[in-house]
C-alpha positions as CSV (number, residue, x, y, z in Angstrom):
1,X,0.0,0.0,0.0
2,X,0.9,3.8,-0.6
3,X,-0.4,6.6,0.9
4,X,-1.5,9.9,-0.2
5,X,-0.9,12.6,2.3
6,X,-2.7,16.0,1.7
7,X,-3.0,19.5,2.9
8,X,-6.1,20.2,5.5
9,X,-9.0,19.7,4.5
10,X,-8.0,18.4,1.0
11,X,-8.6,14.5,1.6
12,X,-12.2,14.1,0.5
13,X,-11.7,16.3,-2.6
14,X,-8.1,14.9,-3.8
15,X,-9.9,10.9,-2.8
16,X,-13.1,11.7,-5.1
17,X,-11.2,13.6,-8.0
18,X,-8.6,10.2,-7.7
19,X,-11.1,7.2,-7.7
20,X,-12.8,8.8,-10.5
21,X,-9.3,9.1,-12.3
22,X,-8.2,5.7,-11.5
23,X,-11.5,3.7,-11.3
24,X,-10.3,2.3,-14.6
25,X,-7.1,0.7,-13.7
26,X,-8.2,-0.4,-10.0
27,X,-8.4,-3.9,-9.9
28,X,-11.6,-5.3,-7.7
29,X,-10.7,-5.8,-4.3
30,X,-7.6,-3.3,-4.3
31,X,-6.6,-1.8,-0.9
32,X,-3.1,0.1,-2.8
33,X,-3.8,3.4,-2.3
34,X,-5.1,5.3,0.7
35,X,-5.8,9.3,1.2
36,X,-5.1,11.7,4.5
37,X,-4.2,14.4,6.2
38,X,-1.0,15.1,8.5
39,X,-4.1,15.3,11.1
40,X,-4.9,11.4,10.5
41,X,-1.9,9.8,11.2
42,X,-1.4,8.3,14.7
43,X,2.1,7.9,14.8
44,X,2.2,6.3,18.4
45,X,0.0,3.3,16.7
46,X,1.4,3.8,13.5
47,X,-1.9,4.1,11.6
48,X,-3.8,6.1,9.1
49,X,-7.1,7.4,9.2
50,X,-8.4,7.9,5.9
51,X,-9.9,7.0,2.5
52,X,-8.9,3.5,0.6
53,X,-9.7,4.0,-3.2
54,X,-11.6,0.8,-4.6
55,X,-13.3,0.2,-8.2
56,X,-16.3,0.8,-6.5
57,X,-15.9,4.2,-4.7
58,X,-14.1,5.3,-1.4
59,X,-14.0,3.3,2.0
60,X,-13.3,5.3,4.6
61,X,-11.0,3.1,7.4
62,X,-7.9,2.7,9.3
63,X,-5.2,1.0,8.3
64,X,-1.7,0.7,8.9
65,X,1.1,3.7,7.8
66,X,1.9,2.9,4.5
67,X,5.9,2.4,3.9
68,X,6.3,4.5,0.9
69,X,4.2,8.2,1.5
70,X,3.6,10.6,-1.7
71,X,3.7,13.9,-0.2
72,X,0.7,16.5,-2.1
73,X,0.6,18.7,0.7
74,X,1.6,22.1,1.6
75,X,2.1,22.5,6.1
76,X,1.3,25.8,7.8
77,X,0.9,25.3,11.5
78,X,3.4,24.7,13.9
79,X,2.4,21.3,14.9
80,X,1.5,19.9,11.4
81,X,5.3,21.2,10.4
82,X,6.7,18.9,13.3
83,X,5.1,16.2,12.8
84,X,5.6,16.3,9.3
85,X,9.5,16.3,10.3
86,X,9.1,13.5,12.6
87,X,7.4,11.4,9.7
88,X,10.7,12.2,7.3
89,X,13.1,10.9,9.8
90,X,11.3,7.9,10.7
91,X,13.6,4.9,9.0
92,X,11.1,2.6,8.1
93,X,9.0,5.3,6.6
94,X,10.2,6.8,2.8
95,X,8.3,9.9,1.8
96,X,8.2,11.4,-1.6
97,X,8.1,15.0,-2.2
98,X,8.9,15.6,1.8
99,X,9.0,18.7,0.0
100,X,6.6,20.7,-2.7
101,X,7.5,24.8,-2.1
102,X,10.8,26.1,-2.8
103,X,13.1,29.1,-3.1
104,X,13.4,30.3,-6.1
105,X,16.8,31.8,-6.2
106,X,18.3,28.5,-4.7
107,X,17.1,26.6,-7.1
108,X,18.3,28.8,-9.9
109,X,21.9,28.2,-8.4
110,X,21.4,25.0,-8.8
111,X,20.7,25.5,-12.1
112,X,23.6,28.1,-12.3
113,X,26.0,25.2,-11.9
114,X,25.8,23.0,-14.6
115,X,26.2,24.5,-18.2
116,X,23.6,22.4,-19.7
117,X,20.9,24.2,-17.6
118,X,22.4,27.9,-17.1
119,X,21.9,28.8,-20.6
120,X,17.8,28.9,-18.9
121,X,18.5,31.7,-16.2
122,X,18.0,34.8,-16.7
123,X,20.0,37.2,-14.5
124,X,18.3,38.5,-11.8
125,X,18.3,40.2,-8.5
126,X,16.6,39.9,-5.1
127,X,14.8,43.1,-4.1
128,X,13.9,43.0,0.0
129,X,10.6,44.9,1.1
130,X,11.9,45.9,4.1
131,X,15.6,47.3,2.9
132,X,14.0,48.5,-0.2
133,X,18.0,47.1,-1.6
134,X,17.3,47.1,-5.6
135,X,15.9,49.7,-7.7
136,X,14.6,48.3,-11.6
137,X,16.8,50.0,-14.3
138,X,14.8,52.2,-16.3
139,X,16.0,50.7,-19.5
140,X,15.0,47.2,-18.8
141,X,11.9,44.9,-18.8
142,X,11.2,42.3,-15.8
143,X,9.5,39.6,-15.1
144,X,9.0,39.8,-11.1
145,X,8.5,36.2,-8.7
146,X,7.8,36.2,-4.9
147,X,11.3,34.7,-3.2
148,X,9.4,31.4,-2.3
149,X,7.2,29.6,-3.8
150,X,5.6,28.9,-7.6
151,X,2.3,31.1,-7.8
152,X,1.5,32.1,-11.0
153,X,-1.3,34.6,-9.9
154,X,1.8,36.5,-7.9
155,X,3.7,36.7,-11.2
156,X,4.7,40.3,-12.3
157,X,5.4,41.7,-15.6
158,X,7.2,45.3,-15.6
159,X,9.0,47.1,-18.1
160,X,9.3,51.0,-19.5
161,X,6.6,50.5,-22.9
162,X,3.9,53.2,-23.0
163,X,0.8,51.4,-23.0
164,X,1.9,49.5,-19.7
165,X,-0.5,51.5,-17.1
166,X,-1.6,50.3,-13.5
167,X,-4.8,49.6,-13.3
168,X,-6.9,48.0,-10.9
169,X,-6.1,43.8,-10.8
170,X,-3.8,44.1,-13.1
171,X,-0.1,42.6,-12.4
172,X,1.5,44.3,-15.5
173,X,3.0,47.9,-14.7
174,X,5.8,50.4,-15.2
175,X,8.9,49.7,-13.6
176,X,8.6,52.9,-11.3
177,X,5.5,51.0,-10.1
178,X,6.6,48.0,-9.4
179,X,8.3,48.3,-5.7
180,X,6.1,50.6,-4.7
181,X,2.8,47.6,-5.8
182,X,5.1,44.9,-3.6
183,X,5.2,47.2,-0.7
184,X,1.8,48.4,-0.7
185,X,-0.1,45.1,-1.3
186,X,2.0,41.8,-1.3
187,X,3.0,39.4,1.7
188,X,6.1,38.2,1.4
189,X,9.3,40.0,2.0
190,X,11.6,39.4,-0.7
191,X,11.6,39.3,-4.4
192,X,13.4,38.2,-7.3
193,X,13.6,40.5,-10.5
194,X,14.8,38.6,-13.7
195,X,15.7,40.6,-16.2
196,X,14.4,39.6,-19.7
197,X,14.2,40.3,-23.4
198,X,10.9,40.8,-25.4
199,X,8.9,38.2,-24.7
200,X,5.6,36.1,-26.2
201,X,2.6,37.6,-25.1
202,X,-1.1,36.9,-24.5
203,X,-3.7,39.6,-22.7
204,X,-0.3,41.9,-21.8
205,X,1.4,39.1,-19.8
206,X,4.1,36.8,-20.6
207,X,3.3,33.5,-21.6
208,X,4.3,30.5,-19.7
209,X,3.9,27.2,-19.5
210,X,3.5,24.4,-16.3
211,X,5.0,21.1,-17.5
212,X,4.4,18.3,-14.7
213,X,6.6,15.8,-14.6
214,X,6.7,12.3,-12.5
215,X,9.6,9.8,-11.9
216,X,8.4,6.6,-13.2
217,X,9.7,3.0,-12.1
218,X,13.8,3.6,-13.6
219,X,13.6,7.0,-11.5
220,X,13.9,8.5,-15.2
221,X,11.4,11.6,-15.5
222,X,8.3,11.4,-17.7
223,X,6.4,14.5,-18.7
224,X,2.5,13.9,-17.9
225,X,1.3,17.0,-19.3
226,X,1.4,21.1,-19.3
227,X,-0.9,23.7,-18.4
228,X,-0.6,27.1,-20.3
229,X,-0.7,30.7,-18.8
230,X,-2.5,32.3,-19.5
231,X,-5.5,31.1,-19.8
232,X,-7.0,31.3,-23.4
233,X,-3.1,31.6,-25.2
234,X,-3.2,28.9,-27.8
235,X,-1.7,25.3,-26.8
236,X,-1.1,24.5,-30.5
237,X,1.2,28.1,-31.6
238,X,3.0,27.9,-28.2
239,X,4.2,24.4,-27.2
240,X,7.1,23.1,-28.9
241,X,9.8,19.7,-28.3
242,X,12.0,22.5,-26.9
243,X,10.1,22.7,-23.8
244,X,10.2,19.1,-23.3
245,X,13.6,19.1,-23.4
246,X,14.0,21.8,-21.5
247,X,11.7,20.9,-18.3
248,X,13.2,17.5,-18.7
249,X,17.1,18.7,-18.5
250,X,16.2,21.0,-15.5
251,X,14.2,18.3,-13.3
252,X,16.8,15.9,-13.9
253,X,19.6,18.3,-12.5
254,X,17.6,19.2,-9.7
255,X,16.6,16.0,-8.9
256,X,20.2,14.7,-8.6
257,X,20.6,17.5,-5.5
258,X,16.7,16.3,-4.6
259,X,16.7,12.5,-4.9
260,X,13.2,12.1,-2.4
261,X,12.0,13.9,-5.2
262,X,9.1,12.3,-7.8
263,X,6.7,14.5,-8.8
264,X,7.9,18.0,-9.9
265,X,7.1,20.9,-12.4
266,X,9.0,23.0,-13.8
267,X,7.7,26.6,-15.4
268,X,9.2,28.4,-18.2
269,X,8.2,31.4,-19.6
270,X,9.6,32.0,-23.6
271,X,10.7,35.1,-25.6
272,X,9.5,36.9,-28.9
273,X,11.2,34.0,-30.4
274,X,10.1,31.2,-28.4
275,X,13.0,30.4,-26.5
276,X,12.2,28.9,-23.0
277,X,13.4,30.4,-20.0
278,X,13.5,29.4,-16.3
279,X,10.6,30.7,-13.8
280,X,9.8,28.4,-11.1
281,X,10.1,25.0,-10.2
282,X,7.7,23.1,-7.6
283,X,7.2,19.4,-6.4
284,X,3.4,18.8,-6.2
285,X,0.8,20.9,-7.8
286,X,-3.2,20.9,-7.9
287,X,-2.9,21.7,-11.4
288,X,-1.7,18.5,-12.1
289,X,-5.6,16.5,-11.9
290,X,-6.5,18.7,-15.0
291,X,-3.9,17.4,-16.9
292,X,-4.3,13.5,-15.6
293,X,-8.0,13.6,-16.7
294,X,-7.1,12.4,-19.7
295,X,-7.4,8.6,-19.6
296,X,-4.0,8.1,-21.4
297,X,-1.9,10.6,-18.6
298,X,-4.1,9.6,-15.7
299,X,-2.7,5.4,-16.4
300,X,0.7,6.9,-16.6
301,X,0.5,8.6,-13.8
302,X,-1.0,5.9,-11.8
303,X,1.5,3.0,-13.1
304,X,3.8,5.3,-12.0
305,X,2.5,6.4,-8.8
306,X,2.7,2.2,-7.6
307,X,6.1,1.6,-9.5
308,X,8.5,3.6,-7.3
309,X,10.4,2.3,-4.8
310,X,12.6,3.7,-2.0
311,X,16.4,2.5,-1.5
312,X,16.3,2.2,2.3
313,X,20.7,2.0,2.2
314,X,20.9,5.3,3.2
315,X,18.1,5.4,6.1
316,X,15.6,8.2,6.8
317,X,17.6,11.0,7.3
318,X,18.4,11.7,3.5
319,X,20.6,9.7,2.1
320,X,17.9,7.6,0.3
321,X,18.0,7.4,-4.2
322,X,15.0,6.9,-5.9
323,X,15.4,4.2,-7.6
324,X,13.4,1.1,-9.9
């Protein structure tokens, strides 16, 4: 058996959208996957409170805690973070994606370090709310990320053209603007600017696209589908091989630094030309059931999903390679 383990709240939802998804491939009888929350776990017995997907619909038991763990949650509180630490460093316990949020600017370091995947970053700078430490060149165009984290509704497009103008809920301003926007209305603290050239656009935004990905039973990465942003710019002018390639080169690097890694996505955004450029990178993303509901992905991502397993040489503290 696997287990599912999902942010609060989440397990109904994700076991209903699942069954339906996998109903197809279930076997009668099948007790391989179960669903929960961090809050369903009773780690003194060592059981799970949750939902066991079946042909037939969802049966809501206990059970034991699965050995192998795919992590599609995001923690917030205190307590859910510690215990969620606890889980990781238990050695008979292997969880996947023990992480799905990251920071951007480490990851691009990461990417920095190997030529094959530099030629994707685009320089960039880190502008802190509270020093107020980097000042947009007036001669330049941004795209502008939140520090941590992959939200694409927190994306911001800035540059020095005359027709870009704030207005109300829009994310695409002058650069003068731009600081003065984070200050005055986002959360977090710090920022990355990434410099960039003229890029493809769709309702004065640049277009990106979401390509999931999923480590199948040879811990090779398989591309299970994309989501483009935004919404309404055309799947069939945009998407090219050379975003393939591209997601696939970056997951793989990352992946060697992450090996507890197995689901990912990686988001690039792409010039005038079409070139494909780093933006984000994340481990488990809600987008990812629009993509599976297609029969064809959602059997690929299930085969892989019960494929995996963990090497337990290293024990649970990290050392473990995801391996066939």
């Amino acid at each position: 058996m696997i287990g599912i383990l999902c942010s609060d709240t989440k397990a109904e939802t994700y076991s209903s959208r699942l069954q339906r998804l996998f109903k197809s491939f279930i076997q009668n009888n099948d007790n391989s996957i179960v669903v929960f929350t961090i809050d369903d776990i009773d780690l003194i017995d060592r059981k799970v409170y949750g939902y066991i997907l079946q042909k037939s619909g969802l049966k809501n038991t206990s059970t034991a805690l699965p050995p192998v763990i795919f992590n599609f949650s995001l923690q917030h509180k205190k307590n859910s973070i510690a215990k969620m630490r606890f889980l990781t460093r238990m050695q008979d316990i292997s969880i996947i994606n023990n992480v799905n949020r990251f920071n951007q600017p480490m990851i691009k370091q990461i990417l920095l370090s190997s030529g094959s995947t530099a030629k994707y970053i685009l320089p960039f700078n880190i502008y802190d709310r509270d020093k107020r430490d980097y000042i947009p060149a007036d001669d330049k165009s941004y795209v502008v990320i939140p520090e941590k984290g992959s939200s694409m509704s927190k994306v911001i497009y800035g540059g020095q053209r005359k027709d870009i103008e704030y207005e109300k809920g829009s994310r695409c301003f002058k650069n003068s603007y731009i600081c003065d926007y984070i200050d005055a209305v986002m959360e977090q603290k710090r920022w990355v600017f990434m410099e960039i050239p003229e890029m493809m656009e769709y309702d004065n935004m640049p277009v990106s696209v979401r390509i999931h990905m999923q480590r199948g039973n040879k811990g090779r990465w398989t591309i299970i589908g994309s989501n483009i942003y935004p919404e309404g710019a055309g799947e069939a002018e945009i998407y090219t091989s050379d975003l393939d390639y591209a997601a696939l080169k970056i997951s793989d690097y990352i992946g060697r630094f992450m090996p507890e890694m197995g689901i990912c996505f990686v988001d690039l955004i792409l010039d005038a030309q079409g070139k494909a450029y780093f933006l984000h990178f994340g481990g488990f993303d809600e987008s990812l059931f629009y993509i599976i509901n297609k029969k064809k992905s959602a059997q690929k991502f299930y085969n892989n999903l019960l494929a995996p397993k963990i090497n337990k040489a290293g024990g649970g503290k990290g050392g473990r390679d995801y391996v066939g």
